[in-house]
C-alpha positions in Angstrom: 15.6 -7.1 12.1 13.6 -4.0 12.9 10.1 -2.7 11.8 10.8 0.1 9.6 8.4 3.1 9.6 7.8 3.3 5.9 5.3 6.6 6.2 2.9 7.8 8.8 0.8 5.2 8.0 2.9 2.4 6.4 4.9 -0.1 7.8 7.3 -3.1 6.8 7.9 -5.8 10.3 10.2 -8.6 9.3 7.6 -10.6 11.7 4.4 -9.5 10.1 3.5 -10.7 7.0 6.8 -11.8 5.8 8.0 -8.2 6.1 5.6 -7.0 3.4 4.6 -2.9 3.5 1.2 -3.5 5.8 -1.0 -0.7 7.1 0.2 0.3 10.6 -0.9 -1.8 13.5 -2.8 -4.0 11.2 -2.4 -7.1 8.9 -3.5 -5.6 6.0 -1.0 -5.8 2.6 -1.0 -2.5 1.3 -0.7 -4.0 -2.4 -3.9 -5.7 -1.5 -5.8 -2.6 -0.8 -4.1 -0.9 -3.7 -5.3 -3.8 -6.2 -9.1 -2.8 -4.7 -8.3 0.8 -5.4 -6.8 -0.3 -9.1 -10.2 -2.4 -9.5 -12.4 0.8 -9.4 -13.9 -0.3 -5.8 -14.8 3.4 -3.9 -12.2 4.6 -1.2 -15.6 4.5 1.5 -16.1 1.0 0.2 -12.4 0.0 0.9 -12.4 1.7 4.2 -15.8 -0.6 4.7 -14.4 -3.8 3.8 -11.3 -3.6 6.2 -13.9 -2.6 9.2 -12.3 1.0 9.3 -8.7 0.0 10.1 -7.7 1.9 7.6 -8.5 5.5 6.9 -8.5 8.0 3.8 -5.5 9.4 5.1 -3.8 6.0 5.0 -5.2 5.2 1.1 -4.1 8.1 0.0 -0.2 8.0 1.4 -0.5 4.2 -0.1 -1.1 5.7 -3.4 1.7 8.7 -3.0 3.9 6.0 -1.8 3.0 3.7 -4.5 3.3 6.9 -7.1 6.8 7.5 -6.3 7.9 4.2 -6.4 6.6 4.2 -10.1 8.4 6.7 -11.1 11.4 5.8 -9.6 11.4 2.1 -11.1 9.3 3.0 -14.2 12.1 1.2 -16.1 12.0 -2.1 -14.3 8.1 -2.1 -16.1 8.9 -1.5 -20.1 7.2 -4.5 -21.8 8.7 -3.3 -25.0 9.9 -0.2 -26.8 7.4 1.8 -28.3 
């Protein structure tokens, strides 16, 4: 199976990672830099910890990508009727 160009910055490779989204040419899990983002830790400080692999440009189409695929799933997260 193909790698699948997911965004300009966002890939899924059956044989990297188990064929999880990752940041292009990298190893990096985009749900792992997306639970830093969700933790409060600064985009700079994110772009830090991953030795600048990953840039703005990158965290922000994670957080577009991740965005839409909220709304478009938002029922598939109800806990409970309100």
């Amino acid at each position: 199976m193909p790698a699948h160009l997911i965004g300009r910055y966002i890939v899924t490779d059956p044989g990297v990672c188990h064929g999880k989204p990752t940041f292009r040419a990298t190893r990096i899990l985009v749900s792992d830099v997306l639970e830093q983002l969700a933790s409060g830790m600064a985009w700079e400080t994110v772009i830090q910890e991953w030795h600048g692999s990953i840039t703005r440009e990158a965290l922000a189409e994670a957080l577009q990508l991740a965005s839409r695929a909220l709304l478009e799933h938002v029922d598939d997260y109800v806990l409970r009727t309100a």
